[in-house]
C-alpha positions, -999 to 999 in steps of 0.1 A, spaced: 66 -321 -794 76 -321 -761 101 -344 -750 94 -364 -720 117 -375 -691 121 -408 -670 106 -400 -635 142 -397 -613 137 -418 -583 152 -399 -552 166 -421 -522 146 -424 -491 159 -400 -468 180 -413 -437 181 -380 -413 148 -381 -398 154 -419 -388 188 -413 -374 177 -382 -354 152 -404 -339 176 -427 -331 196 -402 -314 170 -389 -294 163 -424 -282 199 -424 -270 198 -388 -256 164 -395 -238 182 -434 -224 212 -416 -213 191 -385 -193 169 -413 -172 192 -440 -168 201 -432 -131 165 -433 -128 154 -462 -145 183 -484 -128 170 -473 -95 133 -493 -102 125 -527 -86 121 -554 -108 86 -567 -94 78 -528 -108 84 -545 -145 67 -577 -134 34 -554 -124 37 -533 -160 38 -568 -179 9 -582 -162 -8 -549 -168 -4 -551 -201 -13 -588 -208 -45 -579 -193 -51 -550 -212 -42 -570 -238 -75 -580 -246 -87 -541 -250 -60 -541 -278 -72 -572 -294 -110 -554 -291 -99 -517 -300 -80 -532 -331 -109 -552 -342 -134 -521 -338 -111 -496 -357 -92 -517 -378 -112 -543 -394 -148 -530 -393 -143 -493 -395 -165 -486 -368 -154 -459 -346 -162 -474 -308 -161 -458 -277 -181 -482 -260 -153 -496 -243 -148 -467 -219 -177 -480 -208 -178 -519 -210 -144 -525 -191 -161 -515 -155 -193 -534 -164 -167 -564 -170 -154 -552 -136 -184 -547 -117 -201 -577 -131 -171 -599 -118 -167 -577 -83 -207 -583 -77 -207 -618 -86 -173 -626 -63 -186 -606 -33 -219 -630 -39 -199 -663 -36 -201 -671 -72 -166 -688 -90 -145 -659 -101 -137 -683 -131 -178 -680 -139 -175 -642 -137 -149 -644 -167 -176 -656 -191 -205 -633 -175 -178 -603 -178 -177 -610 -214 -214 -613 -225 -219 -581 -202 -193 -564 -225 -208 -582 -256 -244 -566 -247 -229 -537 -244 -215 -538 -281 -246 -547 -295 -263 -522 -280 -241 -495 -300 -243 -519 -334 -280 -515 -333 -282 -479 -322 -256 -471 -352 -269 -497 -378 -310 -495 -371 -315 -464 -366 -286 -448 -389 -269 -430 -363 -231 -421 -365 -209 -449 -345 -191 -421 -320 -224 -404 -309 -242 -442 -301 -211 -455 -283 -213 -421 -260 -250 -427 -257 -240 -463 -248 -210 -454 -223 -231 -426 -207 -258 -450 -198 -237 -474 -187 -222 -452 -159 -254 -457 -143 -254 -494 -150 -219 -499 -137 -233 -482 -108 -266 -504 -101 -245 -533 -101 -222 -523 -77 -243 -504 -54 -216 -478 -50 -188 -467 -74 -161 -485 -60 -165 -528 -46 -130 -541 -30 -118 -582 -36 -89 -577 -11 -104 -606 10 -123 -625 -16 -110 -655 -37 -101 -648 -72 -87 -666 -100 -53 -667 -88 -64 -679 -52 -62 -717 -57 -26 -710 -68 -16 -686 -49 1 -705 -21 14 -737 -41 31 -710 -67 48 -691 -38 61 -718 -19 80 -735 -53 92 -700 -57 102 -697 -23 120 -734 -28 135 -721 -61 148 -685 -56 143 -679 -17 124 -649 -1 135 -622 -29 119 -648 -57 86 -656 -33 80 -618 -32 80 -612 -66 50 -637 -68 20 -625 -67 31 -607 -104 46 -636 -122 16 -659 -113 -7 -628 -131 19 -627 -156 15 -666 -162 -24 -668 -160 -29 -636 -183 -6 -654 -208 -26 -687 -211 -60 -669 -212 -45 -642 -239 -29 -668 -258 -65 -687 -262 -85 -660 -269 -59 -648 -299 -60 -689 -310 -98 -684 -311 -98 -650 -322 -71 -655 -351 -90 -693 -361 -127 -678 -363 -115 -648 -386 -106 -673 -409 -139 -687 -411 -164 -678 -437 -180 -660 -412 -150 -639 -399 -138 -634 -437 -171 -619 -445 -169 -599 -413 -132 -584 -426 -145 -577 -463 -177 -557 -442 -146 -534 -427 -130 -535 -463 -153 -531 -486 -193 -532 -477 -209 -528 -509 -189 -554 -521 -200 -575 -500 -236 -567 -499 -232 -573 -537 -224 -608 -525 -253 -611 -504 -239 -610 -468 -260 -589 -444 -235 -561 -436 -255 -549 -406 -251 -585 -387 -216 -582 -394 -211 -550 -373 -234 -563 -348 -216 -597 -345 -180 -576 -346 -189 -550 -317 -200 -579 -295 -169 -596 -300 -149 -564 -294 -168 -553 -264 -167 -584 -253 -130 -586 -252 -132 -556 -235 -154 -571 -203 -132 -602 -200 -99 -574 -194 -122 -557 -166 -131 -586 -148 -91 -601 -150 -83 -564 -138 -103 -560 -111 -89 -594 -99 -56 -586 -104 -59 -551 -89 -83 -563 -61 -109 -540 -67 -138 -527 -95 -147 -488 -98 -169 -474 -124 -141 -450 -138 -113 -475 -144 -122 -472 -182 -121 -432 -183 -100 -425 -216 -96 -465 -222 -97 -458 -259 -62 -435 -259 -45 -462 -245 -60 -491 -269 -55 -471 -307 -15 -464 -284 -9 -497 -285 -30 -504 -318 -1 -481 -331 27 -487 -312 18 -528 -322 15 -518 -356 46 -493 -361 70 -520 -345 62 -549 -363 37 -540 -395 19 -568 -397 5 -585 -432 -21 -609 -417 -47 -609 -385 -30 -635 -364 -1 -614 -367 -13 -582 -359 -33 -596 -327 3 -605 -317 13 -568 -327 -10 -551 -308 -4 -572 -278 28 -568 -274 22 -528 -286 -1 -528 -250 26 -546 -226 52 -517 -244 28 -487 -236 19 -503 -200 59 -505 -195 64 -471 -203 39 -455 -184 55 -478 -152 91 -465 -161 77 -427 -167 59 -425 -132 89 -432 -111 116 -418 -135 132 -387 -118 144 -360 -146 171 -340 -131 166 -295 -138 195 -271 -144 185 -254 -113 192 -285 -90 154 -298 -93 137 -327 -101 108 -329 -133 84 -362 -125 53 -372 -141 28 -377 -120 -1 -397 -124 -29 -370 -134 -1 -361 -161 -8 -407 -174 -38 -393 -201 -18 -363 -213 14 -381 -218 -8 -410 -235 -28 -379 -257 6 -364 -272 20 -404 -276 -14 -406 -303 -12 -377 -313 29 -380 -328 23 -414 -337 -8 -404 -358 11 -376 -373 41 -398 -382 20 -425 -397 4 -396 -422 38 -383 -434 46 -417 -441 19 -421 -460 29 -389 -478 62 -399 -486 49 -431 -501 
């Protein structure tokens, strides 16, 4: 009879970690002169960025993540959020009723895809490219051209605009009043992300939005249960898309303008801060990965901010810079090693 042997248990190894670590230091050390040479209102502008974008990562994470449904709609319904908002501002509407219209626009759009994918059974990434090809044309209808400027329009921020600058100005003098125009985006974006991720994190644990997460999970379990699977997806690519809308019409404020190809390659940078959110803080529960992948978004917006004006010194005497047609490459090979990481993880496990 053969004899049989405990299982030995070997130690997690510790190299790989610490020559990441090391390369962090290394890669610190090479752009320090650089980095110390950035303004601070550059950071301010990355933060806002990403708070904005924030509400892709909340979208992207609830497409992917908890229904399973590849989406590339959202290439698409960021400049209808955009142009939606633009069109209605340059009109004389409210630009606080163009944050609601941006996000039905963006919810249409997701519904649109749910149907084409759930009705008439055809796979998710082909109907969101129908869907984002189509809306190219939309985007442009609405606009009338493929690029609408708010540099003289109100906005969201105009009401405060002045009082906000003028208590800086009282506060920190000319160097604090400059530096305004960012932390007043930074302070609205937080209030509006922080409700939507209340909302977002208290209607998932509704019946409805637990049904909705056991649809991502496990749908024949929960069509065994009696819950119509196919008004799930609609319902969560409405909400996701929708998300998505409400960023382009808060970007196109902040930016001060809407262009139909502000959302070309919008899904590298959502599933980069999906994974950057998730690899930093591995959350156990929705309300803490929302936080996750927020907070994954104003990271990757940061780092693209340091990376364009960093300065990499050459042997020869030269200078290597990233410009910005380099932005999607950089963000490509970011995926691509984070995706490759998380799957010899897995392996190891």
């Amino acid at each position: 009879m053969q004899q049989s042997y405990p299982r030995t248990i070997s130690a997690p190894r510790r190299f790989p970690w610490l020559t990441a670590v090391l390369a962090l230091v290394f890669v610190g050390l090479l752009l320090a002169p650089s980095l110390r040479n950035l303004s601070f209102n550059v950071w301010l502008g990355a933060i806002a960025t990403g708070l904005a974008f924030g509400f892709v990562a909340m979208g992207v994470y609830l497409s992917f993540r908890v229904l399973d449904f590849p989406d590339l709609t959202i290439d698409g319904s960021l400049p209808l959020g955009a142009a939606l908002a633009a069109t209605l501002i340059t009109a004389g509407v409210s630009p606080v009723v163009t944050l609601p219209v941006a996000f039905a626009g963006g919810a249409l759009a997701g519904i649109v895809t749910a149907l084409i994918a759930t009705r008439l059974q055809i796979h998710s990434l082909l109907a969101s490219i129908l869907v984002t090809t189509g809306l190219l044309s939309v985007n442009l209808r609405i606009m009338g051209r493929s690029n609408t400027p708010l540099l003289n329009t109100d906005t969201i921020f105009t009401p405060l605009a002045a009082p906000f600058k003028n208590w800086l100005e009282a506060l920190g003098g000319e160097a604090a009043a400059k530096m305004s125009g960012n932390l007043l985006a930074i302070l609205v974006f937080t209030l509006l992300i922080l409700a939507v991720k209340w909302t977002l994190d208290w209607f998932m644990r509704t019946e409805v939005g637990l049904a909705m997460r056991a649809t991502g999970d496990s749908p024949q379990m929960i069509r065994a249960l009696g819950a119509n699977t196919e008004y799930m997806i609609v319902l969560g690519m409405a909400v996701s898309n929708g998300l998505v809308g409400l960023s382009g019409a808060l970007i196109a404020q902040y930016q001060g303008f809407a262009d139909v190809n502000m959302g070309l390659g919008l899904i590298i940078a959502g599933l980069a801060a999906v994974i950057l959110g998730e690899t930093l803080f591995r959350p156990t529960h929705f309300h803490t990965a929302t936080t996750a992948v927020i907070v994954g978004m104003i990271f990757y917006r940061v780092a693209i901010a340091a990376a364009l004006t960093v300065r990499v010194p050459l042997p020869g005497g030269g200078h290597f810079a990233i410009d910005a047609q380099d932005v999607k490459l950089a963000t490509a090979l970011l995926v691509f090693v984070a995706l490759w990481l998380t799957h010899v993880q897995k392996r190891r496990a």
